[in-house]
N, C-alpha and C positions, 0 to 999 in steps of 0.2 A: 833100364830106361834109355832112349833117348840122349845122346849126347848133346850140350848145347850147341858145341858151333855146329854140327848137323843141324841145329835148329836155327843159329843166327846164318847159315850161307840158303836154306833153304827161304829163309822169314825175306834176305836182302831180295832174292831172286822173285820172290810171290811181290816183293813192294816195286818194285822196277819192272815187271811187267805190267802188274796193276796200272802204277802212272803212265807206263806204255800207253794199254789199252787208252786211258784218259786223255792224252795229252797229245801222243805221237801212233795215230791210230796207222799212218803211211808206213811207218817201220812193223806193226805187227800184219798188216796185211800182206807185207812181202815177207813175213814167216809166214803166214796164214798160205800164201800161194805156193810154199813147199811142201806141208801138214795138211793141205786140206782135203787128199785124197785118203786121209787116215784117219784124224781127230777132228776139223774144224769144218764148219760149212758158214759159206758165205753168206746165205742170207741170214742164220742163225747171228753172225756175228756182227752181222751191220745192225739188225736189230735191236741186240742186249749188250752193245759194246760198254756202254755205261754200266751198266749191272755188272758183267762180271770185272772192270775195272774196280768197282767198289768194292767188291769182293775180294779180291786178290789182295788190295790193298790193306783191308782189314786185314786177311789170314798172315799174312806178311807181317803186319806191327805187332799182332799178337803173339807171332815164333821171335821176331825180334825181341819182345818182351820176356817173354819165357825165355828165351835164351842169355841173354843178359841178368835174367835176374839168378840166376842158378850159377852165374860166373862170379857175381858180385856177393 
C-alpha cells in the first residue's frame, strides 16, 4: 500500500495548489507561463480555474485524511 506521509505531503501539495488556484490565481499563472508549453493551456485555465480549484482541494483533504487516519 501506499505509505501515509506519501499521502499526507502529496494531500498538503493538491490542498495548497487548490487554494492557489482559488485565491492567488497570479502565482499559478506565473507557473502556468513555465508549464504551459507541456501541461497547461491558457484559455483552458482561465476558463475552469474554479473547477479545478475545487477539485484539488477536495483530492488534497481526502489524502490528508487518509493519511492521518492510518497514523492515528
Amino acid at each position: 500500500m501506499i505509505n501515509p506521509y506519501l499521502k499526507l505531503f502529496f494531500g498538503l501539495v493538491l490542498l495548497l495548489l487548490g487554494f492557489g488556484y482559488i485565491y492567488r490565481p497570479d502565482i499559478i499563472e506565473r507557473i502556468n507561463r513555465v508549464l504551459k508549453e507541456t501541461l497547461l493551456n491558457d484559455s483552458y485555465l482561465a476558463l475552469h480555474r474554479r473547477n479545478w480549484g475545487f477539485l484539488l482541494v477536495l483530492l488534497g483533504a481526502t489524502l490528508l485524511y487518509m493519511g492521518l487516519s492510518r497514523l492515528i
